[in-house]
C-alpha positions as CSV (number, residue, x, y, z in Angstrom):
1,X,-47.9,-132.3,79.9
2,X,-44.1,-132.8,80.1
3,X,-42.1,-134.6,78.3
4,X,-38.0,-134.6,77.2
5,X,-35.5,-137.0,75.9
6,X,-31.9,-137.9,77.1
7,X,-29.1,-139.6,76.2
8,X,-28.9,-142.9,78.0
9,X,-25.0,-142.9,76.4
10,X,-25.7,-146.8,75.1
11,X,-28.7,-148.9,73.8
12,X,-31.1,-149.7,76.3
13,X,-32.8,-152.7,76.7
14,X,-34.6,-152.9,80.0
15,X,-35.1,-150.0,82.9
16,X,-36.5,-150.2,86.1
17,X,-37.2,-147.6,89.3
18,X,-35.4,-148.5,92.6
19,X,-37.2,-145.1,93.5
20,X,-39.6,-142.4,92.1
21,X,-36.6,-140.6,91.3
22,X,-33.8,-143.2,90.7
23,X,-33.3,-145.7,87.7
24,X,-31.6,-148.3,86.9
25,X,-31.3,-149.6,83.4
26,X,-29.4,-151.7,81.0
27,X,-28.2,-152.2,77.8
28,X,-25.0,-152.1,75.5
29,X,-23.3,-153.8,72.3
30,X,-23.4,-157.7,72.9
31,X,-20.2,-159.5,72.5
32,X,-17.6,-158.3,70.5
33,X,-15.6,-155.2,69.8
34,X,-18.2,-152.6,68.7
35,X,-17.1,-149.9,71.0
36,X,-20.2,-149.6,72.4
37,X,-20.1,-151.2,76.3
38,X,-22.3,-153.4,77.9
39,X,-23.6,-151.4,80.9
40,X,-25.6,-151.3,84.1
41,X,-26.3,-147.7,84.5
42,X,-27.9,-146.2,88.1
43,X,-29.1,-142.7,87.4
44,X,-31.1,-139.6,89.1
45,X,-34.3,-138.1,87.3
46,X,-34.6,-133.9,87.6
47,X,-37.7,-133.2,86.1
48,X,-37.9,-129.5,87.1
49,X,-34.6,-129.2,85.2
50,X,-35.2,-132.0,82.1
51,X,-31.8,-133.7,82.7
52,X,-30.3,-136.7,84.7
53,X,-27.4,-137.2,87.0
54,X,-25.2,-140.4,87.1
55,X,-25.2,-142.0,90.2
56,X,-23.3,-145.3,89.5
57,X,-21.8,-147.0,86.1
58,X,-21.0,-150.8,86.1
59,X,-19.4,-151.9,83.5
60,X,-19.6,-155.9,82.5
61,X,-18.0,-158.0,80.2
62,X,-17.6,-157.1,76.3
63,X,-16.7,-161.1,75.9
64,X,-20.6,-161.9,76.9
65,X,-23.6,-160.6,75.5
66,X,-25.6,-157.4,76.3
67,X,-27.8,-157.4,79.6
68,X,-31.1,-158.0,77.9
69,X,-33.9,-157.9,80.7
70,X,-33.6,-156.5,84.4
71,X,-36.2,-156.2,87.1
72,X,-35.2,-154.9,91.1
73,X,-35.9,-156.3,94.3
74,X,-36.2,-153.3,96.4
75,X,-36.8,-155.4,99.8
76,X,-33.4,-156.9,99.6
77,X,-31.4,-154.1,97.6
78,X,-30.7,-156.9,94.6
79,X,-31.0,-156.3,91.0
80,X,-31.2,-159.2,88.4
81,X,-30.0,-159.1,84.7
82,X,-30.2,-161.7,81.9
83,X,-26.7,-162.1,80.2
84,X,-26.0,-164.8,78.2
85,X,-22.4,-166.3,78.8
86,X,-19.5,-166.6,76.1
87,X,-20.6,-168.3,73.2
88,X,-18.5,-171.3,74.2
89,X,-20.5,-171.5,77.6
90,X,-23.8,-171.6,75.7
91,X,-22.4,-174.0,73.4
92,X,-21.4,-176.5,76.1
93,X,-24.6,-176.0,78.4
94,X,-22.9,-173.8,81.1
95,X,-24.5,-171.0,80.2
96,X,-25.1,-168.9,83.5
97,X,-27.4,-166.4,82.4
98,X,-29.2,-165.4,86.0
99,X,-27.0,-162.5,87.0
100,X,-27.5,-161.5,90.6
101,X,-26.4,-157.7,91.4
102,X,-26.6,-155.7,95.1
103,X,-27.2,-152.0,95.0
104,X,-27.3,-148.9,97.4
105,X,-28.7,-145.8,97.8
106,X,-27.1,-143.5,100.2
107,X,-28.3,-139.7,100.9
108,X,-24.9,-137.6,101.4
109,X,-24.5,-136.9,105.1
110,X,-24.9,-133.2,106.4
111,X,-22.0,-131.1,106.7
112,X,-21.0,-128.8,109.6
113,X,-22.1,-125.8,107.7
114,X,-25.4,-127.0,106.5
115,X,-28.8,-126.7,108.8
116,X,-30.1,-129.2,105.9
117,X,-28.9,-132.1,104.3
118,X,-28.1,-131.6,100.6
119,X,-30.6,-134.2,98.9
120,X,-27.4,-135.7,97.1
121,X,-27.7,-139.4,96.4
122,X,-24.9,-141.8,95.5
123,X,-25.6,-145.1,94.5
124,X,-23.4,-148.5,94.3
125,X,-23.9,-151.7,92.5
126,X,-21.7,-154.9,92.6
127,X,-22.1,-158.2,90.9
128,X,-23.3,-161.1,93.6
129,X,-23.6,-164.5,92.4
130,X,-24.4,-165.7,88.9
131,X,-27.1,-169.2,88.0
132,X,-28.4,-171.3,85.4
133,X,-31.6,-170.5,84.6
134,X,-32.8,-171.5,81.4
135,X,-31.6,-174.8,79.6
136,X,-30.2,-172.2,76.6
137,X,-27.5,-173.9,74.5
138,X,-28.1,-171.3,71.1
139,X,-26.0,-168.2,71.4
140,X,-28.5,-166.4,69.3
141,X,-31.2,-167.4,71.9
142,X,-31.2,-165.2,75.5
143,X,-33.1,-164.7,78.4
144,X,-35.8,-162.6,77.4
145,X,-37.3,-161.7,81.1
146,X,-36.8,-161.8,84.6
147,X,-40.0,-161.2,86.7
148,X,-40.3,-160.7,90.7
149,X,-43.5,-161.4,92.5
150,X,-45.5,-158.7,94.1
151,X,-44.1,-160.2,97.3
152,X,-40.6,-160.5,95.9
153,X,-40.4,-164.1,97.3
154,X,-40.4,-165.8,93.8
155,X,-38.5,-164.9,90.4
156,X,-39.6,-166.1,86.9
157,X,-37.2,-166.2,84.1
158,X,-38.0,-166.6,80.3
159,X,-36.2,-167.0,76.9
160,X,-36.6,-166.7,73.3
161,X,-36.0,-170.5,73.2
162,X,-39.8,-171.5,74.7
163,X,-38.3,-172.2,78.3
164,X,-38.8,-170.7,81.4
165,X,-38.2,-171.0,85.4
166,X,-39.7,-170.8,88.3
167,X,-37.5,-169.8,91.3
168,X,-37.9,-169.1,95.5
169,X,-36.2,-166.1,95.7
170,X,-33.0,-165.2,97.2
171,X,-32.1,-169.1,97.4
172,X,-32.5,-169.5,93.3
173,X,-33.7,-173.0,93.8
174,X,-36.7,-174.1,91.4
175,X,-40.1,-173.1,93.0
176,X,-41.2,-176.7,90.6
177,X,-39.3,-180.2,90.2
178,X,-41.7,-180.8,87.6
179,X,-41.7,-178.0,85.6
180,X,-44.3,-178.0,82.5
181,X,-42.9,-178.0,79.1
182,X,-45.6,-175.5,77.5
183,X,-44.0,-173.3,74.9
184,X,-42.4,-176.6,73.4
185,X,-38.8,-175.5,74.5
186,X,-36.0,-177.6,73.1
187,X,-38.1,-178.6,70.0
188,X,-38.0,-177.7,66.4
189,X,-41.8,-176.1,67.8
190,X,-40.4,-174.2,70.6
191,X,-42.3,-170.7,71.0
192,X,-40.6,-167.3,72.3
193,X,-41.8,-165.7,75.3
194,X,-42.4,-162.3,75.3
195,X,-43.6,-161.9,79.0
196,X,-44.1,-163.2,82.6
197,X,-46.0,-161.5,85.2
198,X,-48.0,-162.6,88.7
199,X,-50.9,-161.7,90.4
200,X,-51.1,-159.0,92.9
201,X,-51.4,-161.8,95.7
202,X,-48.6,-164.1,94.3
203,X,-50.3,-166.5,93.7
204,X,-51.1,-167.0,89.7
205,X,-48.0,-166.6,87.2
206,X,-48.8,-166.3,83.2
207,X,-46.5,-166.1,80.6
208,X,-47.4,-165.1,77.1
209,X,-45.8,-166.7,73.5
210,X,-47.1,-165.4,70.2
211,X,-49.6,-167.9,70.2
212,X,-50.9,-169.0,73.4
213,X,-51.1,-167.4,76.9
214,X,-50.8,-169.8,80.1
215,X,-51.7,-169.4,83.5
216,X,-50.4,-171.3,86.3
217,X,-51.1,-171.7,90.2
218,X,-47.7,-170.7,92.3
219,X,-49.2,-173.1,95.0
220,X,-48.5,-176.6,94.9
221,X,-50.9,-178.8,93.1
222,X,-53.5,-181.0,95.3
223,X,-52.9,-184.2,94.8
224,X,-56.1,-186.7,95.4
225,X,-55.4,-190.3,95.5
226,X,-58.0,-192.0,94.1
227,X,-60.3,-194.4,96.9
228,X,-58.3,-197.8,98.0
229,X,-59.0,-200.4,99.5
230,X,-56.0,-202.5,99.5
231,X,-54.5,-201.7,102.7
232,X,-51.3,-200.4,104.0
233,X,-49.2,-200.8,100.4
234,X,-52.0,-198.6,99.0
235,X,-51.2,-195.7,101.8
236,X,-47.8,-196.1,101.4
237,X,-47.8,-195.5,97.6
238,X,-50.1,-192.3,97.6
239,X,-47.9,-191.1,100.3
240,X,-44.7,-191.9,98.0
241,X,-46.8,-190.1,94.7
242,X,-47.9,-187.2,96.7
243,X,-44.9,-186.4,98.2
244,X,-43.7,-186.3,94.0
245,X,-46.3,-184.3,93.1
246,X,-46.3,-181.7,95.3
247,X,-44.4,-179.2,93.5
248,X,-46.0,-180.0,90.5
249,X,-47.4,-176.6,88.8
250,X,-51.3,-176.7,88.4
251,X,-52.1,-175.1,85.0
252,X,-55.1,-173.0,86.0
253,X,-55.8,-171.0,82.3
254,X,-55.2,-171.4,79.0
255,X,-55.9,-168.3,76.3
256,X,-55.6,-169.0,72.5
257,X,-54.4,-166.2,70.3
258,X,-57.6,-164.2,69.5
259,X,-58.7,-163.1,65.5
260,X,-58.7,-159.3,66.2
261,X,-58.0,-156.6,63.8
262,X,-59.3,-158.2,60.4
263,X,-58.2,-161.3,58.3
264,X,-54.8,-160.9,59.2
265,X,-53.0,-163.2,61.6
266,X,-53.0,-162.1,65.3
267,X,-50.2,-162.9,67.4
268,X,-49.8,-161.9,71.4
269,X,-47.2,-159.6,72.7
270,X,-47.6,-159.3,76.5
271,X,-49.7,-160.2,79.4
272,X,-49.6,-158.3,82.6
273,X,-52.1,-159.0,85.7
274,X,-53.5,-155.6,87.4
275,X,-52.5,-154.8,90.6
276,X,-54.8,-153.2,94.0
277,X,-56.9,-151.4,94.5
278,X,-58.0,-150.7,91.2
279,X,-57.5,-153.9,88.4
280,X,-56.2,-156.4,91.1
281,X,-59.1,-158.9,89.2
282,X,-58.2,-158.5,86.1
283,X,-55.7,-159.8,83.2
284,X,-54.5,-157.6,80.6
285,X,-53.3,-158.4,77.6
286,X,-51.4,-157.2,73.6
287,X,-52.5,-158.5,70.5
288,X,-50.3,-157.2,67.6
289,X,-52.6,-158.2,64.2
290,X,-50.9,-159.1,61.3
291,X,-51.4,-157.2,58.0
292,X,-54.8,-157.6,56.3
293,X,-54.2,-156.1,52.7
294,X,-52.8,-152.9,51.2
295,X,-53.2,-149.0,52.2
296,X,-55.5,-148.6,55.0
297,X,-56.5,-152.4,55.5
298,X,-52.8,-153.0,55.8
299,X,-52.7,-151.6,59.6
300,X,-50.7,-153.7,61.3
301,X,-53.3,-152.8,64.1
302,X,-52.7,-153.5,68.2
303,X,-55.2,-154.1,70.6
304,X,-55.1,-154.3,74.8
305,X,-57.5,-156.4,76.0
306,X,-59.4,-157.2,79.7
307,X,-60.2,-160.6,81.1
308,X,-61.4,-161.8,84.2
309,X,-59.0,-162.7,86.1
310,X,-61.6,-165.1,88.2
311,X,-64.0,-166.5,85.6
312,X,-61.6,-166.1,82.4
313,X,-64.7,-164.0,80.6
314,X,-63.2,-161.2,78.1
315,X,-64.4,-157.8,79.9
316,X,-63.1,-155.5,76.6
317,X,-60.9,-154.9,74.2
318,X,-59.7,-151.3,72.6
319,X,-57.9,-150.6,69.6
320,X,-54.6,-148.9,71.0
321,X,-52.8,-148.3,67.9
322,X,-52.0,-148.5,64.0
323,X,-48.9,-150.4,64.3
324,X,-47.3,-153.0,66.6
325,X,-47.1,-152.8,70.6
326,X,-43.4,-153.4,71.9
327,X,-43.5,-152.4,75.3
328,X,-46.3,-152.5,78.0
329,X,-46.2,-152.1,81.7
330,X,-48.8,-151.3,84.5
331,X,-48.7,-149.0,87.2
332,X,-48.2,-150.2,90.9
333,X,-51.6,-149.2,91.9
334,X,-53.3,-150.7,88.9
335,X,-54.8,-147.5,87.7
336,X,-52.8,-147.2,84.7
337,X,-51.3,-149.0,81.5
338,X,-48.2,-147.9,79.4
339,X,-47.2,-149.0,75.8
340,X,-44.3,-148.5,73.8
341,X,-45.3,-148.7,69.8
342,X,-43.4,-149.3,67.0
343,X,-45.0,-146.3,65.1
344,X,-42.0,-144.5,67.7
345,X,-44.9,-143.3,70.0
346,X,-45.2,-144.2,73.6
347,X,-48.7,-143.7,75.3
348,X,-50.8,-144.2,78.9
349,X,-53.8,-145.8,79.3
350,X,-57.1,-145.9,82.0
351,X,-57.0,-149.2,83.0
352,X,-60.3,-149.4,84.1
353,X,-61.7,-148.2,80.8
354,X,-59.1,-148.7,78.6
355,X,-59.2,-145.4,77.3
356,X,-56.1,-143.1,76.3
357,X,-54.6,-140.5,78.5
358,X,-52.1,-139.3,76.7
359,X,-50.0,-140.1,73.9
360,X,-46.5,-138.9,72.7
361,X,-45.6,-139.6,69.1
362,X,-41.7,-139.9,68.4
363,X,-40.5,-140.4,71.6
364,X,-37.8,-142.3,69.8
365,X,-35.7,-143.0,66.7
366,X,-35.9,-147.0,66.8
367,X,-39.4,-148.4,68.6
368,X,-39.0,-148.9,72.2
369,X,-37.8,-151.6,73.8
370,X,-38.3,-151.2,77.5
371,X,-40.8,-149.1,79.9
372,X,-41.5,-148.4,83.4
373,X,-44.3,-146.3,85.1
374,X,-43.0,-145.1,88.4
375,X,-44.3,-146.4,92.1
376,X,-46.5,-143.3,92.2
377,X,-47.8,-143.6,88.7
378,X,-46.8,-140.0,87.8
379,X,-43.5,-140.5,85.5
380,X,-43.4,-143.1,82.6
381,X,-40.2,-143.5,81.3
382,X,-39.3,-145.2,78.5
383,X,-35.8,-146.8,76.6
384,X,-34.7,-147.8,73.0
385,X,-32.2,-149.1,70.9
386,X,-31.1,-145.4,69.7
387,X,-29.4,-144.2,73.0
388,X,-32.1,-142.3,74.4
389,X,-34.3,-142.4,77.2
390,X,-38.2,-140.6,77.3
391,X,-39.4,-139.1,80.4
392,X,-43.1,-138.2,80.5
393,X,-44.4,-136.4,83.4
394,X,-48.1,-138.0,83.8
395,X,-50.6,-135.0,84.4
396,X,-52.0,-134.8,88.0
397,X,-55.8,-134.4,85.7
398,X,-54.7,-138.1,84.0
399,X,-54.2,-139.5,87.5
400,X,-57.5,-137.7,89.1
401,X,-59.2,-139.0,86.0
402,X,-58.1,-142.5,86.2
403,X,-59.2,-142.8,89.9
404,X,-62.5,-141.4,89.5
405,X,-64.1,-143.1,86.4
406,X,-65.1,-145.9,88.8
407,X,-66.6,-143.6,91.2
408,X,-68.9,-142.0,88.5
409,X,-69.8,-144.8,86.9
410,X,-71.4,-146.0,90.2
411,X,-72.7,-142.3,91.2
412,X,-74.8,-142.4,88.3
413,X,-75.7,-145.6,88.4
414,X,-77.1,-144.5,91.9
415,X,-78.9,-141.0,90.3
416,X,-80.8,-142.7,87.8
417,X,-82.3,-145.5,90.3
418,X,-83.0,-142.6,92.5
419,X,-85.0,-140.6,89.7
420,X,-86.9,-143.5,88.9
421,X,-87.8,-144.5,92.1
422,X,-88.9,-140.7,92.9
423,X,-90.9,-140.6,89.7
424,X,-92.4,-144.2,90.7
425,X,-93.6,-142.7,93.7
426,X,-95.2,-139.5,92.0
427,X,-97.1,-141.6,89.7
428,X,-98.6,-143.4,92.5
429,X,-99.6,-140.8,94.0
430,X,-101.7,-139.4,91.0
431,X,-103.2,-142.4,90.5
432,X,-104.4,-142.7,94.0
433,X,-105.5,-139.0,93.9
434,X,-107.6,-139.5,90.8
435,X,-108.8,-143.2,92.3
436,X,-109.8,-140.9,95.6
């Protein structure tokens, strides 16, 4: 197994692929005059030779803060960053944290001289339009993710303040004109979100606080008015109610925060939904427990769990690690599950079984913030606070391994009812020779 850091030249605090070979990430010294830039930074991944190549360096504003979440829209070339305004801007409610970037990635055209092209890449990124997002009005709060849908078509934004928003995607507009206020935003009760996700079809979103994990239909909510009888005025007011309703969010799910890990207090830290053709039914989700005593009960233990993603049942649940999960991502095909730990460690999971694949200890200085697995599931790569980025080549055995645990589960399961029915029949057989 391979593995190698590199300086990422700035703190990084969120990463994603726009190819198997090509990353984007983000990061930089918030507002002020550290030194340190805020940054969107495109590079090129050489894993034969351990090293990256700078494709494209955009620098933003050292009057706002840092760019603290990013996700990609590779259908329409976009990128979108949280970055929260000037402090003044927050302070007066025009904080436009929604950053909308374009990118492109070109292959160098063949010279005369060359039978081949080269495989050079060069890659741009310019800043497109900017939104409100989130109702944010704290400077010290920030837009903790930005989420696209499996079919790109919707975006879901989140903050350390409790709120969140649904949006179509490119318009921006509010998927809900009744959004739900579930993570008490605005309040003296308000909980941070840690993550958003959606199903592989689009269809179901869930967002994760410490406390509580929701789940919510992306469909418009039936409406049913109840049986009249009162005529016309009665048709015309369910009409008039429906046509409010209909972009109402139907809550489909709630989860409480589980007691795992001892008598310490257990709190969530992400919540991911599998993807096709392996976990597409399934919801996965961190519990970070809270310390139970001294020495070895102290473990501030983490857990990934499995739920049915149809009838809400909890499939299993594996201890992971001995100290908190920061970072968790799963692989496009569903087959795999990463975590970032604070113990400095990054790791992979089966996600079928839940059972580790491979694990590298000190991947970094400070725990990871951020982590992506690539579209074909064989490079995790991970970022920090401390300047560097991990790159873990993910053994072709780990991938063979995670696709086949299925398949011999139900071989076997097929072998043994065969044995049994051949010794069935043997039996028989004796008995009605001895009967004869």
């Amino acid at each position: 197994m391979k593995h190698f850091s590199v300086s990422a030249e700035l703190p990084v605090y969120a990463l994603d692929f726009l190819s198997e070979d090509v990353i984007v990430y983000a990061g930089g010294g918030g507002a002020g005059r550290s030194g340190v830039k805020n940054t969107i930074r495109t590079v090129r991944v050489d894993l034969p030779e351990q090293t990256i190549k700078e494709l494209n360096r955009l620098e933003l504003s050292r009057d706002e803060d840092a760019p603290m979440c990013l996700a990609a829209n590779k259908s329409l070339g976009n990128l979108v960053c949280g970055v929260n305004s000037t402090a003044d801007k927050v302070k007066a409610g025009k904080n436009e944290s929604l950053r909308v970037f374009e990118y492109e990635l070109k292959e160098a055209e063949k010279k005369e001289e060359e039978e081949e092209k080269s495989g050079e890449l060069s890659a741009t990124v310019t800043f497109s339009k900017s939104a409100t997002s989130l109702a944010i009005t704290d400077p010290e709060q920030y837009q903790k993710f930005s989420t696209f849908s499996p079919d790109e078509r919707l975006l879901v934004s989140g903050g350390t303040d409790g709120s969140f928003t649904l949006h179509t995607y490119p318009s921006l507009k509010p998927a809900w004109e009744s959004p739900p206020d579930a993570f008490g935003a605005g309040s003296t009760a308000a909980e941070e979100l840690y993550s958003g996700d959606f199903s592989y079809d689009s269809e179901q979103l869930v967002l994760a606080s410490a406390q509580k994990i929701k789940v919510f239909s992306t469909s418009p909510a039936p409406f049913s008015p109840s049986a009249s009888s009162s005529g016309e005025a009665a048709n015309i007011s369910a009409a008039s109610d429906a046509a409010e309703k209909v972009k109402r969010p139907l809550k489909i799910q709630t989860i409480q925060n589980p007691a795992l890990g001892g008598a310490g207090p257990c709190t969530f830290r992400a919540a991911r939904f599998g993807r096709a053709p392996t976990s597409e039914k399934v919801l996965f989700t961190v519990v970070n427990a809270g310390s139970a005593g001294k020495g070895a009960k102290g473990k501030r233990k983490s857990f990934v769990s499995a739920w049915n993603a149809e009838t809400w049942d909890l499939i299993q649940t594996r201890h992971v690690a001995d100290k908190p999960i920061t970072a968790f991502d799963v692989s496009a095909d569903g087959r795999l599950l990463a975590f970032g730990c604070s113990d400095l460690s990054v790791g992979v999971l089966d996600a079928k079984t839940l059972r580790p694949i491979l694990r590298i200890l000190d991947a970094h200085s400070f725990p990871p913030t951020c982590l992506r697995i690539s579209p074909s599931g064989r490079t995790l790569i991970s970022g920090s606070a401390d300047n560097t980025l991990r790159v873990v080549e993910i053994p072709p055995s780990a991938l063979l391994g995670a696709s086949t645990t299925s398949s011999r589960t139900v071989l076997l399961t097929i072998l043994l009812a065969l044995t049994f029915v051949i010794i069935a029949y043997i039996l028989q057989q004796r008995l009605a020779l001895m009967q004869s």
